[in-house]
C-alpha atoms as one frame of an Amber mdcrd trajectory, in Angstrom:
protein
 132.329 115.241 129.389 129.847 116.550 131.909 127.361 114.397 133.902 124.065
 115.831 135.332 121.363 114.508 137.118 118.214 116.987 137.912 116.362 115.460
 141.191 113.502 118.042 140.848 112.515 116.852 136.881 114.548 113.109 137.740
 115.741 113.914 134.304 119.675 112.821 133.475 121.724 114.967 130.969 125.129
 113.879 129.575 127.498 115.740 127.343 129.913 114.836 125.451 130.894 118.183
 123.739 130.955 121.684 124.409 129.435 122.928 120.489 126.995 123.911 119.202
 123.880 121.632 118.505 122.834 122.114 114.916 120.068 118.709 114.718 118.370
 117.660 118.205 116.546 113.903 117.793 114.025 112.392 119.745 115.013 108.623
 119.949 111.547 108.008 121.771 109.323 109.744 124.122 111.918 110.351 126.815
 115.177 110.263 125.714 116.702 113.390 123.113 120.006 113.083 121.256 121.906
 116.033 120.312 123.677 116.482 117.381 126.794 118.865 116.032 126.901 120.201
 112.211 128.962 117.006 111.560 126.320 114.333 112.955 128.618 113.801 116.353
 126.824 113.217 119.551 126.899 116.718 121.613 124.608 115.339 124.339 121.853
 113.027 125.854 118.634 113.727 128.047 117.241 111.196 129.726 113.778 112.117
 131.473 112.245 109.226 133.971 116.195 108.822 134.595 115.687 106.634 138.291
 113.073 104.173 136.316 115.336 103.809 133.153 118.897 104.009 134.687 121.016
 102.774 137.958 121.552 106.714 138.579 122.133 105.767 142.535 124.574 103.456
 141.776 126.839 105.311 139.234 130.424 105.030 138.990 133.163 106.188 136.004
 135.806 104.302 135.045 138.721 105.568 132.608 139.660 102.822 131.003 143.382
 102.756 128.880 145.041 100.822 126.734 148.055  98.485 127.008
């Protein structure tokens, strides 16, 4: 998975999957979902990223089971 913000555009791109994107979905005005030939989630955009998400404050946390 690969994490990208874009200060220039503020827009926030995450993928999940390095394929091919065979459907691409806007889920409203500002945010795009990305789609493989079997309906998986490649990747998300995210444009107004600082006013819809804590971008400044992001962490990652792996978390496994017991």
């Amino acid at each position: 998975m690969k994490i990208k913000y874009f200060e220039d555009t503020d827009t926030l791109y995450i993928e999940f999957r390095q394929t091919a994107v065979r459907e691409t979905k806007d889920l409203d005005e500002d945010t795009i979902l990305d789609l493989d030939q079997d309906g998986n989630i490649c990747a998300i955009t995210v444009e107004h990223a600082r006013d819809r998400t804590q971008i400044p404050s992001f962490s990652c946390e792996l978390v496994t089971g017991l």
